[in-house]
C-alpha positions in Angstrom: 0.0 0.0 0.0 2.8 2.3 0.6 4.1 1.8 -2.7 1.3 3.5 -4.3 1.3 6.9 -2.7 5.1 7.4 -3.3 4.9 7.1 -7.3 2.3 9.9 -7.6 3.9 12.2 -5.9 7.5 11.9 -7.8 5.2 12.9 -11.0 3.4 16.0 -10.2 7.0 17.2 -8.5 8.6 16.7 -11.9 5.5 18.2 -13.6 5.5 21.3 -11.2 9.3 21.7 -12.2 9.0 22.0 -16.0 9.9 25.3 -17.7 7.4 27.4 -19.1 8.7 27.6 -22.6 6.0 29.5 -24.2 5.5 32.2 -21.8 9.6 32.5 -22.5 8.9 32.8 -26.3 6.6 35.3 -26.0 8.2 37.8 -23.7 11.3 38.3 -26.5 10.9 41.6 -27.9 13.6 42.7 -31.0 15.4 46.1 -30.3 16.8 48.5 -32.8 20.4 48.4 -33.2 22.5 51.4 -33.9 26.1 51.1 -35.2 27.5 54.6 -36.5 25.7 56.3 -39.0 23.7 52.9 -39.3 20.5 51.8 -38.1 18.7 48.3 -38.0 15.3 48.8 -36.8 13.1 45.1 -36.8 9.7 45.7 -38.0 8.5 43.9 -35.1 10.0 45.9 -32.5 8.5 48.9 -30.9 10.1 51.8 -32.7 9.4 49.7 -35.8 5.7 50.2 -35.4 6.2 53.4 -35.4 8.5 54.7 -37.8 6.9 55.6 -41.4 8.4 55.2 -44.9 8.3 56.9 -47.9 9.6 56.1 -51.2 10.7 59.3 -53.5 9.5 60.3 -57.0 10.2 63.0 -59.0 7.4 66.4 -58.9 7.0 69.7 -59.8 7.6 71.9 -57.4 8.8 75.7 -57.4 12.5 76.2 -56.6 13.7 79.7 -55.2 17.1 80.5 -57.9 18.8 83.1 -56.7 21.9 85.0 -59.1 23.3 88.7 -59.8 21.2 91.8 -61.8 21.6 95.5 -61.7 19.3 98.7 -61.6 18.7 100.1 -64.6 16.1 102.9 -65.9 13.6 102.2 -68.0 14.4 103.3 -71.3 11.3 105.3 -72.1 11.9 107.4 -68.7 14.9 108.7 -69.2 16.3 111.5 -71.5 19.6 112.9 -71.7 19.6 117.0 -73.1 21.9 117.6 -75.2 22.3 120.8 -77.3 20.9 120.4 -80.6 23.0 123.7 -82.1 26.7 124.7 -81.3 26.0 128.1 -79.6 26.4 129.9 -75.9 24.6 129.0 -72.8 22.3 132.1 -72.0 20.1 131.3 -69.1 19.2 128.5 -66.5 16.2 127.3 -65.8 16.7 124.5 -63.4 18.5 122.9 -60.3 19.6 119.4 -59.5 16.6 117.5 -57.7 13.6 119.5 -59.6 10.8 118.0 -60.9 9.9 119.5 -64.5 6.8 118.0 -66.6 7.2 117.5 -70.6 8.0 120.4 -72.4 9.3 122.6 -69.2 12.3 124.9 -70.3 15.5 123.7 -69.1 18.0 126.4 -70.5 18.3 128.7 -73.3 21.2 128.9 -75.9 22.4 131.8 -78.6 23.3 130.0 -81.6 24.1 131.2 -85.0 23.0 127.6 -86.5 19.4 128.6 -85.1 19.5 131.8 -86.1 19.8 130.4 -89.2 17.4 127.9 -89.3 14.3 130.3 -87.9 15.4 132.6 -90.7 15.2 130.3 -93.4 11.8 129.3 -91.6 10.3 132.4 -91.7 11.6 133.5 -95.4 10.3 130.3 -96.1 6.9 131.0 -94.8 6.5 134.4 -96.4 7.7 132.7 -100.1 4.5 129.8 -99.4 2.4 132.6 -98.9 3.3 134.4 -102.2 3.5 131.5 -104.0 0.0 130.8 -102.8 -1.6 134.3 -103.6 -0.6 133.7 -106.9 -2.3 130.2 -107.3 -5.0 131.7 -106.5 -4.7 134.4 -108.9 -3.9 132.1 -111.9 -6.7 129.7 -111.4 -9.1 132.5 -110.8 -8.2 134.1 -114.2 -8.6 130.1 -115.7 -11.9 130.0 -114.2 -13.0 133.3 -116.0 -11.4 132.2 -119.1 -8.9 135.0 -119.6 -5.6 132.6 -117.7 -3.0 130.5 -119.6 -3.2 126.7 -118.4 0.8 126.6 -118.3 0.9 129.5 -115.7 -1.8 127.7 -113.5 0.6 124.7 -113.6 3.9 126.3 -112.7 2.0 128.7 -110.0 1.0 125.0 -108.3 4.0 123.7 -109.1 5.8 126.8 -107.4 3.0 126.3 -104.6 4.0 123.2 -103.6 7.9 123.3 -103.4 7.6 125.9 -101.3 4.9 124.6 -98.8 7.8 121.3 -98.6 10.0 123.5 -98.0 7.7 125.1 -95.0 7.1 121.5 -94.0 10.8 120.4 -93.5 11.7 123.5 -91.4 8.6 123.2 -89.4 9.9 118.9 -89.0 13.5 120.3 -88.2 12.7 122.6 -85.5 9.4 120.1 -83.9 12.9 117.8 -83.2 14.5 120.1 -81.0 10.8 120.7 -79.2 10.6 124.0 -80.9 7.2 125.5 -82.3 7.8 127.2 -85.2 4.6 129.5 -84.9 6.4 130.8 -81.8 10.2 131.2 -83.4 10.9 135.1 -83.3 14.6 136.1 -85.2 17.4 137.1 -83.0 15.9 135.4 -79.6 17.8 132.1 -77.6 16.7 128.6 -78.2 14.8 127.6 -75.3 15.9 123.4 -74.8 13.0 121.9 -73.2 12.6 118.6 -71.8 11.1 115.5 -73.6 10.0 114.2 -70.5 8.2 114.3 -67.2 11.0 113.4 -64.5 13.2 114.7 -61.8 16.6 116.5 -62.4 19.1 113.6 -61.9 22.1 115.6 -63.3 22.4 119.3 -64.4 25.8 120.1 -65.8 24.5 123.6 -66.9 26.9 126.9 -66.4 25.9 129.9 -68.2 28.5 131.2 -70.6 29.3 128.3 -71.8 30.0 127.4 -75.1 28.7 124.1 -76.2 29.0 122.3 -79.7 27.8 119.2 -81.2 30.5 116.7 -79.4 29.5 118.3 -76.2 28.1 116.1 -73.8 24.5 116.6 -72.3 23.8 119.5 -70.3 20.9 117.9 -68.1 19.5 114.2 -67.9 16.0 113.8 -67.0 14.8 111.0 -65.7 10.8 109.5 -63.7 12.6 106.3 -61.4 9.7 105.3 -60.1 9.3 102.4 -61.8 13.1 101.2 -62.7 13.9 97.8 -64.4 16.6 94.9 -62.5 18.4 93.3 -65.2 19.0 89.7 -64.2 21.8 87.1 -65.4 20.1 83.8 -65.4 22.8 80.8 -65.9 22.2 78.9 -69.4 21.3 75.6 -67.7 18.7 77.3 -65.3 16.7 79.3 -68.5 14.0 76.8 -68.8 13.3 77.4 -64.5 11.7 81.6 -65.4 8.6 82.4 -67.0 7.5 85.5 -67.7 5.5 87.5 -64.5 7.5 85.3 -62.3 7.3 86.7 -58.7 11.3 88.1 -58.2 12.5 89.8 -54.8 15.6 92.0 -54.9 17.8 93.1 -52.4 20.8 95.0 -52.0 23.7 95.8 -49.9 22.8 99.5 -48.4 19.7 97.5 -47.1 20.6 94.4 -46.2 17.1 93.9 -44.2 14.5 95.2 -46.7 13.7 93.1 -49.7 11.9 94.8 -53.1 9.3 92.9 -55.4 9.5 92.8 -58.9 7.8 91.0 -61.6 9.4 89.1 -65.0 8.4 91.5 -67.8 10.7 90.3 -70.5 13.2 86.7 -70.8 15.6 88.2 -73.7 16.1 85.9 -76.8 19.8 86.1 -77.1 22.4 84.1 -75.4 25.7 86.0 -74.3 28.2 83.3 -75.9 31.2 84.6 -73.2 29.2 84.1 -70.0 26.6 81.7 -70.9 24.0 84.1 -69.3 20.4 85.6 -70.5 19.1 88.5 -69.7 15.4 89.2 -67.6 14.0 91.8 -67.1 12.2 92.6 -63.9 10.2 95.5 -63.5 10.2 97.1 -60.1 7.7 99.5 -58.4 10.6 102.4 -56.7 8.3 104.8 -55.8 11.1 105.7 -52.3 13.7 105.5 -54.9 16.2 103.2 -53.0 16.7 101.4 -56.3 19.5 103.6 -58.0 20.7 103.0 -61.3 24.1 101.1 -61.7 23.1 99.3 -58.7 24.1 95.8 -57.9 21.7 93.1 -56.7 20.8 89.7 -55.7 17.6 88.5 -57.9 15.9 85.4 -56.2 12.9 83.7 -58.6 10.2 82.5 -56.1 8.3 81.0 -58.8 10.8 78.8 -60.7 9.3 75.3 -62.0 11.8 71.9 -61.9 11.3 68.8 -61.4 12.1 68.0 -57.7 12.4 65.7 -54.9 9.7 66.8 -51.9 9.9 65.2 -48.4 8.0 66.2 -45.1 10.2 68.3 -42.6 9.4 65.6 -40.1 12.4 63.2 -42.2 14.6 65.7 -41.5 17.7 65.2 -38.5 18.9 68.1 -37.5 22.5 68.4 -36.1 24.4 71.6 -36.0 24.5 73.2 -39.3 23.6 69.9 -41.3 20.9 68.0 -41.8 20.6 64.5 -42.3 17.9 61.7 -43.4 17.5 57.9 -42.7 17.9 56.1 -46.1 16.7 52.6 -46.7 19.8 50.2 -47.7 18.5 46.7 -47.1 15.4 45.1 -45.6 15.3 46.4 -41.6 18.6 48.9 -42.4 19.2 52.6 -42.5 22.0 54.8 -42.8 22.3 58.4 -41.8 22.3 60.0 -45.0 23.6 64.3 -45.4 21.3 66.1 -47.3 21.2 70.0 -49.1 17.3 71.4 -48.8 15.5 74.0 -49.4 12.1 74.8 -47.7 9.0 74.2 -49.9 6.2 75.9 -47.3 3.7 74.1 -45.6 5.7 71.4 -43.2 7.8 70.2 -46.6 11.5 71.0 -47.9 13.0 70.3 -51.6 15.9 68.0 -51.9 19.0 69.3 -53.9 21.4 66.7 -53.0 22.1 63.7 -51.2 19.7 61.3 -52.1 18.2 60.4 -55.3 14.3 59.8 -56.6 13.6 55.8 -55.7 15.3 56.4 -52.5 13.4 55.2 -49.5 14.1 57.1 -46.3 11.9 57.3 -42.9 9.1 60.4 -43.5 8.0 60.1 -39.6 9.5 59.0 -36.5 12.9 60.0 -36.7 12.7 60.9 -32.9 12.6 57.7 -31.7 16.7 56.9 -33.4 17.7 59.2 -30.5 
């Protein structure tokens, strides 16, 4: 009888003693493993679960391109006054700084040549108008049957060379801004200005005497509006359209940035730089933009192809920034990167990785 108890109780020690193997198994949770610049996360473990991936293709996106331009006026507001006869500086009209509206005197010269020319206006005048009485005359006395048909011809013909010749004096002096109606023999030439503008340069000194190498006496000049001519690279032509969004800035003010718009993409290549010009026309109504300036252009609207990721890939350390790449199954490397931001949350890739590359989009956090 003993027998029988003892055998019993050897088997449920021995079963009481028996490992749990399965409660073993499922407690073993995979960790990531970091070795340098190179990660191995398991897609079981926890930071695996968590982590997101995205695979890059190219898009379109807009690309700021920054290069070099300079300031220039626009042609049409501009005017450099020159004397249009050699002769002697009389009078002075205006000072350095003065606003003057299309057609305001500027100076008055004495010149002989003008003289001249009013003279041969005015003889000319009185020679249409003689010419003219008797072209009347002749065809009256056709009319009443008592003229001579080759006198009516040569009084027209008389009529009309002098009335050209009227013409091209009249032409002549309209150049120089001169109404002939108002020309009186022996006074200056009054040199007006062709434009409405402000003074920019006045190089006039009474008494002087001026000829027809001189330079110009006073430029003229509205800079309200002025144009940035920008030097776009020949491999970055196709990235401009035209009424592209452009901001300029320049060195005297560092901190304040002007708008502009693409009016024109030129049509010729300069062969020794490789450059096109674009011209960007700039509202300067506080006239900070001077002429000859230097400036940086940057193109907000230029269209590429491009590589877009979410900020959230993005590692930031220092002055660099850095991405996890996919290289094999559960492996990712540290990866440099150049960017450039794209608004809302997203940056542009301009080097580092290529489209097809996988790299983690979300969770970059947790590799810390």
């Amino acid at each position: 009888m003993k027998n029988l108890f003892i055998i019993p109780a050897c088997v449920v020690i021995l079963v009481a003693c028996k490992p749990d193997q399965t409660k073993k198994d499922t407690s073993e949770t995979p960790e990531i493993t970091i070795s340098g610049d190179t990660v191995i996360i398991p897609g079981r473990s926890a930071v695996g679960r968590k982590i997101k991936q995205l695979t890059l293709q190219p898009e379109s996106v807009m690309v700021p391109y920054s290069t070099t331009g300079t300031v220039r006026a626009i042609p049409e507001c501009i005017a450099d006054v020159a004397v249009p006869f050699e002769g002697r500086i009389v009078e002075s009209f205006v000072k350095a700084g003065q606003t003057v509206k299309a057609g305001s005197p500027l100076f008055s010269i004495h010149s002989p040549a003008f003289f001249e020319t009013v003279k041969s206006y005015l003889q000319a005048k009185q020679t249409k108008q003689v010419a003219e009485m008797n072209l009347h005359r002749q065809q009256d006395l056709v009319d009443h049957g008592v003229g001579v048909q080759k006198e009516l011809d040569e009084a027209r013909l008389n009529f009309e060379i002098s009335k050209g010749q009227v013409e091209n004096l009249i032409a002549t002096l309209a150049i120089y801004n001169v109404n002939a109606e108002k020309t009186e023999v022996g006074k200056p030439m009054v040199v007006t200005s062709p434009i409405k503008g402000e003074v920019v340069k006045n190089s006039i000194r009474v008494g002087q005497y001026l000829n027809a190498n001189s330079d110009p006496m006073v430029c003229i000049a509205d800079l309200k509006k002025v144009w940035v001519i920008a030097q776009v690279k020949e491999s970055k032509m196709g990235l401009i359209q035209n009424q592209d969004e452009a901001k300029i800035t320049i060195d005297a003010y560092p901190k304040q940035a002007f708008s502009g718009f693409v009016s024109y993409i030129g049509k010729i290549l300069d062969e020794k730089t490789r450059s096109l010009e674009v011209i960007i026309e700039c509202d300067n109504a506080e006239q900070y933009l001077k002429p000859g300036t230097f400036t940086m252009v940057t193109f907000l609207n230029s269209h590429q192809e491009g590589l877009v990721l979410p900020a959230t890939a993005l590692v930031q350390e220092e002055d660099h920034a850095y991405v996890y790449k996919r290289t094999g199954n559960e492996k990712f490397v540290k990866t440099a990167v150049n960017v450039t931001s794209a608004g809302d949350g997203k940056v542009i890739i301009l080097d580092g990785i290529a489209a097809g590359d996988t790299v983690i989009s979300e969770g970059c956090i947790y590799l810390h």
